[in-house]
C-alpha positions as CSV (number, residue, x, y, z in Angstrom):
1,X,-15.7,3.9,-2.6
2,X,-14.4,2.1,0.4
3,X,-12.3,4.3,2.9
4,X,-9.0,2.1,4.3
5,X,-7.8,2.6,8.0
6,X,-4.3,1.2,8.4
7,X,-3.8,2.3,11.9
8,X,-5.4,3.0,15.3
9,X,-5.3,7.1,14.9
10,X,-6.7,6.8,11.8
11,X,-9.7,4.7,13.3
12,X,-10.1,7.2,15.7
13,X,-10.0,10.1,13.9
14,X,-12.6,8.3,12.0
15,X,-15.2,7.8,15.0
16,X,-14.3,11.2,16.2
17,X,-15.9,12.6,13.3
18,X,-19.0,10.6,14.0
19,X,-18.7,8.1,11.4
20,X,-19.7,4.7,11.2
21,X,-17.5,1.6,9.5
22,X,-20.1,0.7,6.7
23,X,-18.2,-0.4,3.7
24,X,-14.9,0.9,5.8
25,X,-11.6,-1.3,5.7
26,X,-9.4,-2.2,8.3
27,X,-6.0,-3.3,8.2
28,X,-3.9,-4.6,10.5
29,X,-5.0,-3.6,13.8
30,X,-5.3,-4.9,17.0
31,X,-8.6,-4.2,18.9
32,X,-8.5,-6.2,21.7
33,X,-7.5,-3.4,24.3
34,X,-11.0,-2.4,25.9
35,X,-10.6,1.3,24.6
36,X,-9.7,-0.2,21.1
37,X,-13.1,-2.4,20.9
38,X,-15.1,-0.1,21.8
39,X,-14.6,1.5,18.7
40,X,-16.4,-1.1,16.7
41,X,-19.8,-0.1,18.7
42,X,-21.3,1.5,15.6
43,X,-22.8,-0.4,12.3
44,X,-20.5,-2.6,10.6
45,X,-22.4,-3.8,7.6
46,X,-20.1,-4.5,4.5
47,X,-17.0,-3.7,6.9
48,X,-13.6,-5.8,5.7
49,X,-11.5,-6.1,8.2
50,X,-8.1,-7.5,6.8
51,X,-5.6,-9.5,9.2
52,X,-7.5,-7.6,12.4
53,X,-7.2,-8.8,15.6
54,X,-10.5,-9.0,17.8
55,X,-12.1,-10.3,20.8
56,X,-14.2,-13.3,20.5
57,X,-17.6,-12.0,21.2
58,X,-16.5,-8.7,19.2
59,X,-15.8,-11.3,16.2
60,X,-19.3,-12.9,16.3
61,X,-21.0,-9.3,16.7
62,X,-19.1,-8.3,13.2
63,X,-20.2,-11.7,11.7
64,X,-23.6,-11.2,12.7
65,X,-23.4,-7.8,11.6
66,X,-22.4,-8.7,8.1
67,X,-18.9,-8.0,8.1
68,X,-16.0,-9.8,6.6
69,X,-13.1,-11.0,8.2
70,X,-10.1,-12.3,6.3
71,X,-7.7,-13.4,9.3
72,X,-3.6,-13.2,9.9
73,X,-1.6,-16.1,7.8
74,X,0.9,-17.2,9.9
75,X,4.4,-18.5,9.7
76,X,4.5,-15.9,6.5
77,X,7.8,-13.4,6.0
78,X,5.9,-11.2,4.5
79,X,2.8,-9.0,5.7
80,X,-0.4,-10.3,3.9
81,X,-2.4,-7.2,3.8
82,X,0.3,-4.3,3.1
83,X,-0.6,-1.5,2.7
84,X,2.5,0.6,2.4
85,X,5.3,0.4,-0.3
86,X,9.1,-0.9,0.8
87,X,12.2,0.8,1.5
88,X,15.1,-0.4,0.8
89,X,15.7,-0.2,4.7
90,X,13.0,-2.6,5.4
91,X,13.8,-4.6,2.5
92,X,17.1,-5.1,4.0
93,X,17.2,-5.5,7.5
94,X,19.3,-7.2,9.1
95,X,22.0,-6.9,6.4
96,X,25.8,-5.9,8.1
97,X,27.9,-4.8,5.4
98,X,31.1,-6.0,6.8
99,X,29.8,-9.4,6.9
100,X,28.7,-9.6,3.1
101,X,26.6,-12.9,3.6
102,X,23.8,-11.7,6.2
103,X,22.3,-10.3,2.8
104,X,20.9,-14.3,3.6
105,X,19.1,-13.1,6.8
106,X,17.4,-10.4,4.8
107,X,13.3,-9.7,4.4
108,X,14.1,-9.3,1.0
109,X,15.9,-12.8,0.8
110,X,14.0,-14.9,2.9
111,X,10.7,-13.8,1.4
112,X,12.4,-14.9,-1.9
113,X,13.6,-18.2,-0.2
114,X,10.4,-19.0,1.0
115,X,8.9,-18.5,-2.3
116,X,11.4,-20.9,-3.8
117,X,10.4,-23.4,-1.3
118,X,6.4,-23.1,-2.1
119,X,7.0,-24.2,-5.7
120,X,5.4,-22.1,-8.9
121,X,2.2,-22.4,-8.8
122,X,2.3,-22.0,-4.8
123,X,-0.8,-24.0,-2.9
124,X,-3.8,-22.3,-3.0
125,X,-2.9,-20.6,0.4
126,X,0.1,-19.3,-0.3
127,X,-1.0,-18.0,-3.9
128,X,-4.2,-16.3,-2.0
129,X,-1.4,-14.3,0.4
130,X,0.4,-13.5,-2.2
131,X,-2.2,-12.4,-4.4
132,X,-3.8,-10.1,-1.6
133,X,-0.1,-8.8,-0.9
134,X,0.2,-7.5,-4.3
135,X,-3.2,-5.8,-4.4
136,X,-1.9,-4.4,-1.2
137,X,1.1,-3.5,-2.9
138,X,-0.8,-1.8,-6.2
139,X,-3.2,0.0,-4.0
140,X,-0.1,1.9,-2.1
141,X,1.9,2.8,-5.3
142,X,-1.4,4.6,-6.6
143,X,-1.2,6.5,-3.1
144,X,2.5,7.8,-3.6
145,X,2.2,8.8,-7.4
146,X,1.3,12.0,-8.6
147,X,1.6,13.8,-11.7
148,X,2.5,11.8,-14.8
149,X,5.5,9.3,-13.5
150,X,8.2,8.2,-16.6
151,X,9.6,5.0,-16.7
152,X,13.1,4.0,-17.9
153,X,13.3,-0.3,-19.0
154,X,16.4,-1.8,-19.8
155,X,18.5,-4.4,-18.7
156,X,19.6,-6.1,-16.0
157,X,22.9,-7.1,-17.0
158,X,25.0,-3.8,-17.5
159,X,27.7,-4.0,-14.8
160,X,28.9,-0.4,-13.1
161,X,31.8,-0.1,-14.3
162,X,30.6,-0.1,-18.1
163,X,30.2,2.8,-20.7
164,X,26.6,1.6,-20.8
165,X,25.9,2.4,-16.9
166,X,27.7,5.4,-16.5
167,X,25.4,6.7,-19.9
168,X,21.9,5.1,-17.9
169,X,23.4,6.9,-14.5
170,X,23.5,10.6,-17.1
171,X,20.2,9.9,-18.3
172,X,19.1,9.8,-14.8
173,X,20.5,13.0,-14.1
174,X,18.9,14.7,-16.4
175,X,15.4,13.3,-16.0
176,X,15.7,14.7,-12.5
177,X,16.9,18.1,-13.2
178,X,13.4,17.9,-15.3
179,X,11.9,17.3,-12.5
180,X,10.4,13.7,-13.1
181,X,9.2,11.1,-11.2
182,X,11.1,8.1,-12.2
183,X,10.1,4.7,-12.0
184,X,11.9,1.5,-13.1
185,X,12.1,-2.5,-12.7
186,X,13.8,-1.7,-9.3
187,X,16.6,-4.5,-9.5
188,X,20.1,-4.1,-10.6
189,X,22.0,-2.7,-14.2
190,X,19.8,0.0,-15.3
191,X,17.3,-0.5,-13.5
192,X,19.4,1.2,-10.5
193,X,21.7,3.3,-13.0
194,X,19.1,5.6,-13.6
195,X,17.8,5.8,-9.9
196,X,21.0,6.8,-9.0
197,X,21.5,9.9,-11.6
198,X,18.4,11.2,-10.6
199,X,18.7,11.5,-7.5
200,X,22.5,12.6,-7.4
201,X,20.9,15.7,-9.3
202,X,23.7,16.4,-11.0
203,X,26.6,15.4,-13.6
204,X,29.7,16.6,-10.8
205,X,28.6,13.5,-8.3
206,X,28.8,10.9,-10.7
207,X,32.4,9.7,-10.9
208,X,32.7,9.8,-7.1
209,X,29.6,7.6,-7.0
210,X,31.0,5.0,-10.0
211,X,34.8,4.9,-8.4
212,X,32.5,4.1,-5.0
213,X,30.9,1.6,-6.9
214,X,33.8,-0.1,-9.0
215,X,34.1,-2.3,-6.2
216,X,31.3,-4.5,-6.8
217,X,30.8,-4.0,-10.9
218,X,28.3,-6.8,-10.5
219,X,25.5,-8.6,-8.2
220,X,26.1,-12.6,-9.6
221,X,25.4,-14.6,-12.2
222,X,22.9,-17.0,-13.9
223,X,20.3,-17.7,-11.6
224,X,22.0,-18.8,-8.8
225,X,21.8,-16.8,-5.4
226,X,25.4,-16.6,-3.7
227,X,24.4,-14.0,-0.7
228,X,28.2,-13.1,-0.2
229,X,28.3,-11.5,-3.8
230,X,25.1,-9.8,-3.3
231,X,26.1,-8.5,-0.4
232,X,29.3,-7.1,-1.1
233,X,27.0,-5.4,-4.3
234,X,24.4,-4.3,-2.0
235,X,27.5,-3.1,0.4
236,X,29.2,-0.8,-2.8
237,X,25.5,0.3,-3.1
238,X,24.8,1.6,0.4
239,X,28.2,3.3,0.6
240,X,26.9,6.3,-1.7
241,X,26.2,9.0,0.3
242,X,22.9,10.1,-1.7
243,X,20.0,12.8,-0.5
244,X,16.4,12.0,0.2
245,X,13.9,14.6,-0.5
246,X,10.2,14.6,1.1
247,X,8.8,12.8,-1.8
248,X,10.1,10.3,-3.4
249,X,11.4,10.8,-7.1
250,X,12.6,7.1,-7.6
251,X,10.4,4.2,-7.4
252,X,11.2,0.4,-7.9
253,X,9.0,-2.0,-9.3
254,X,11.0,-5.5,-8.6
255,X,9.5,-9.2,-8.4
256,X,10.7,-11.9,-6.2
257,X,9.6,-14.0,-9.1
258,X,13.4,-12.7,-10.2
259,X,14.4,-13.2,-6.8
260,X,17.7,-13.8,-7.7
261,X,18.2,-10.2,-8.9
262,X,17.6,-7.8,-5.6
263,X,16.7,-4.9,-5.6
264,X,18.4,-1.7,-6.1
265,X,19.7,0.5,-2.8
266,X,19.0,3.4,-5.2
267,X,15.0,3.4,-5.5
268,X,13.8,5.5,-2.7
269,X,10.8,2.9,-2.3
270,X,10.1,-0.1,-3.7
271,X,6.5,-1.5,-5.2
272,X,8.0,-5.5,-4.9
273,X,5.3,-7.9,-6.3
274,X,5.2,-11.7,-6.2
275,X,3.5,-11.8,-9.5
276,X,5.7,-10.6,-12.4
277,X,2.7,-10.1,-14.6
278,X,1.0,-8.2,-12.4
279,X,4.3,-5.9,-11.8
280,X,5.1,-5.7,-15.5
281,X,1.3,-4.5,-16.9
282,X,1.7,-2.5,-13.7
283,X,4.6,-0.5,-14.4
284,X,3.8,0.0,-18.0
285,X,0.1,1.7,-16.5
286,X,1.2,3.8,-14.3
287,X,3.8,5.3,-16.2
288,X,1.3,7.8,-17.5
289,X,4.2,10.2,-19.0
290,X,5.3,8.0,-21.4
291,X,9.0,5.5,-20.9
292,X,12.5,5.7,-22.1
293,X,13.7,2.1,-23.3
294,X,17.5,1.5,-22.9
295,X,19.1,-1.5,-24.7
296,X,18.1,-4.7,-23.2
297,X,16.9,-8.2,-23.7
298,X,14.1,-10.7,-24.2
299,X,12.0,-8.7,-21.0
300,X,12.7,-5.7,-22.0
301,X,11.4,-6.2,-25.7
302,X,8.3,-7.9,-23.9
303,X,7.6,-4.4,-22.0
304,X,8.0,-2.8,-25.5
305,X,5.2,-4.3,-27.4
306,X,3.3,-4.6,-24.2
307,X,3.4,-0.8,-23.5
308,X,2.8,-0.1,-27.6
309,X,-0.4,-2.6,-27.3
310,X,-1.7,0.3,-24.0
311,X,-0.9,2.9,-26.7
312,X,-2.6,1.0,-30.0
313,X,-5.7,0.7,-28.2
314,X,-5.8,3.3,-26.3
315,X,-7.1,0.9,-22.8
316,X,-5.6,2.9,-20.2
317,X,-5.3,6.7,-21.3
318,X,-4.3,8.3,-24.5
319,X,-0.9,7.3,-26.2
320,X,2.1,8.0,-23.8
321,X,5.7,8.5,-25.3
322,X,7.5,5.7,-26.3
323,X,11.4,6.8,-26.5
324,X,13.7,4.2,-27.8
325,X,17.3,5.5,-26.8
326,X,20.1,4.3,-28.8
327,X,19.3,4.1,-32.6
328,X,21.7,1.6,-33.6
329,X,20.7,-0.8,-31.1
330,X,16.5,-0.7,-31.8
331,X,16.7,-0.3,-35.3
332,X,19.3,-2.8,-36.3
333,X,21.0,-5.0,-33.3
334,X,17.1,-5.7,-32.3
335,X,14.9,-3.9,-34.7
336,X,11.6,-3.4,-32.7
337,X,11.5,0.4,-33.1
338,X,10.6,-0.1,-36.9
339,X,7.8,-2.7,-36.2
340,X,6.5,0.0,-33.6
341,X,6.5,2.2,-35.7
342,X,5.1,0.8,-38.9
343,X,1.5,-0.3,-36.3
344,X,1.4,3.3,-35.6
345,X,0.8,4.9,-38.8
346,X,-2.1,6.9,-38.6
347,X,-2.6,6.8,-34.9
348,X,-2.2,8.9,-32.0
349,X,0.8,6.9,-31.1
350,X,3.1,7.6,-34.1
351,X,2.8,11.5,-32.8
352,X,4.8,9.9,-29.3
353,X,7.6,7.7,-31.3
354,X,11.0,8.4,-30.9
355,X,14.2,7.0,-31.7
356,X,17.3,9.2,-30.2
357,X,21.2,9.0,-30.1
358,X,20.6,11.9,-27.3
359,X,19.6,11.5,-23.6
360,X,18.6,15.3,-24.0
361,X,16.3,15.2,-26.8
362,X,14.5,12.4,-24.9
363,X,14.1,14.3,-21.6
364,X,13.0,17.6,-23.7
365,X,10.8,14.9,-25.8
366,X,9.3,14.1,-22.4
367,X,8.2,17.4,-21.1
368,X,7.1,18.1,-24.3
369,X,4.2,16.1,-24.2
370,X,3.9,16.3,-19.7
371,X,2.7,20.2,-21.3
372,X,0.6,19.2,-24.1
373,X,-1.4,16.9,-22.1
């Protein structure tokens, strides 16, 4: 197993403690400060050094040496080798809310701009960066998580001031009164509703938080980017005062292959991928304590068969909870539910089906099986 040093301390600490940088990886740093190079003195056989700076003769000695040395991209808006999730701070930068269109000078919009102006598939450069920022990307959400994460899917498309939000907004309550670990797609409807509840922690917040809200219901249209409305959404967003804890309990898992959706102020950090794919099978793994499905459309119904397909075969962990909330909607309006359930007859899945009215009995379904296994 290789150990990763994203910063200098780290490297230090490291060659305090007598150790070498076989099969080590470094991130990031600049070595070119005497003191700093002398740290690579020791074996460096199977070293990767990721986007390091180095002296020249320092570069040739690690060659030599047998190390490999992927350099710096540049002209990028993005850091190649990340190694640290977003938050929404970062992700925003730059972004004055009394001047709705800087959302335009963003991180998080120019990284999508820039994408845009690539082209799908990108040139082999730019899919390489990419590619290596999203491993970058996985690598750091498997460093946050702990425990057994839940996952709430559903739409984009519910606006703030609907019945449906406010509902995703209780749900989100009561998954953090339970003390879960949310994670969601990370862009707007209920993907931020839920966010939101849980981390208001509890029911007497949420119609200060929807009147704040009311006045951006929604973040656009189609897929057309107009940064003054997203910024006067984004603006709505920010102005709910909301607590932080020391560990994050919300996590995003947005794409700027949606780039026109942004991401939710509401998710404490943010896993953005380039890749949808990669995001999608992502977020459906790593939500080890099964996921609550909300009503939603064509990508949402994707996530549904994809997760069950995890669950049918049993490739990444036994059968997790699939809770499909609102009866009406998965058993008739879009009948997947029934499907589900038919392929899980006499498999460990059926055990971890449900289909609920009740936000409660899906939260107490939840910890249920977070004691079992």
């Amino acid at each position: 197993m290789r150990i990763e040093i994203v910063d200098l301390p780290g490297l230090r600490k490291h060659r305090e403690n007598g150790l070498d940088l076989r099969k080590t990886v470094l991130v990031g740093l600049d070595l070119t400060d005497p003191d700093d190079d002398s740290l690579l003195k020791t074996s460096l056989d199977g070293a990767l050094l990721l986007g390091c700076t180095l002296r020249p003769e320092t570069q040739r000695r690690a060659h030599a040496a047998g190390a490999l040395l992927f350099p710096a991209v540049p002209g990028l808006p993005y850091e190649v080798y990340r190694s640290r999730l977003y938050t929404p701070a970062e992700l925003f930068e730059g972004f004055d809310a009394t001047q709705p269109e800087t959302y335009a000078l963003t991180p998080d919009a120019r990284i999508y701009q820039h994408t845009q102006e690539q082209g799908h598939p990108p040139d082999p450069l730019h899919a390489l960066a990419e590619r290596l920022h999203d491993h970058g990307i996985s690598e750091a959400l498997d460093d946050v998580l702990t425990g057994m994460p839940i996952a709430v899917m559903g739409g984009h498309a519910l606006t703030r001031d609907s019945e449906g939000y406010r509902g995703a907004v209780e749900l989100g309550v009561q998954l953090g009164q339970a003390g879960f670990t949310v994670l969601t797609g990370g862009g707007p409807g209920a993907m931020e509703a839920v966010p939101l509840g849980v981390r208001l922690a509890d029911k007497s917040g949420v119609d200060d938080a929807l009147a704040v809200l009311a006045s951006a219901p929604r973040f656009g249209s189609g897929r057309s980017v107009d940064p003054a409305e997203i910024g006067r959404w984004l603006a709505a967003g920010l102005a709910v005062d909301l607590p932080t804890g020391e560990q994050p309990r919300t996590i995003g898992l947005p794409t700027w292959f949606y780039g026109h959706e942004p991401p939710n102020p509401f998710c404490e950090l943010h896993a953005k991928y380039f890749e949808n794919s990669v995001r999608e099978e992502g977020l459906l793994t790593v939500a080890t304590g099964g996921i609550i499905y909300t009503p939603g459309s064509a990508g949402t119904v994707q996530e549904v068969f994809q997760d069950y397909t995890q669950n049918h075969y049993g490739s990444v962990g036994p059968a997790a909870p699939m809770v499909f909330l609102g009866e009406r909607f998965w058993t008739e309006e879009v009948p997947a539910a029934p499907l589900v359930r038919e392929l899980a007859k006499g498999r460990p899945a059926e055990r971890w089906i449900l289909v609920t009215d009740d936000a409660a009995e899906a939260v107490a379904f939840l910890a249920t099986y977070a004691s079992v296994e």
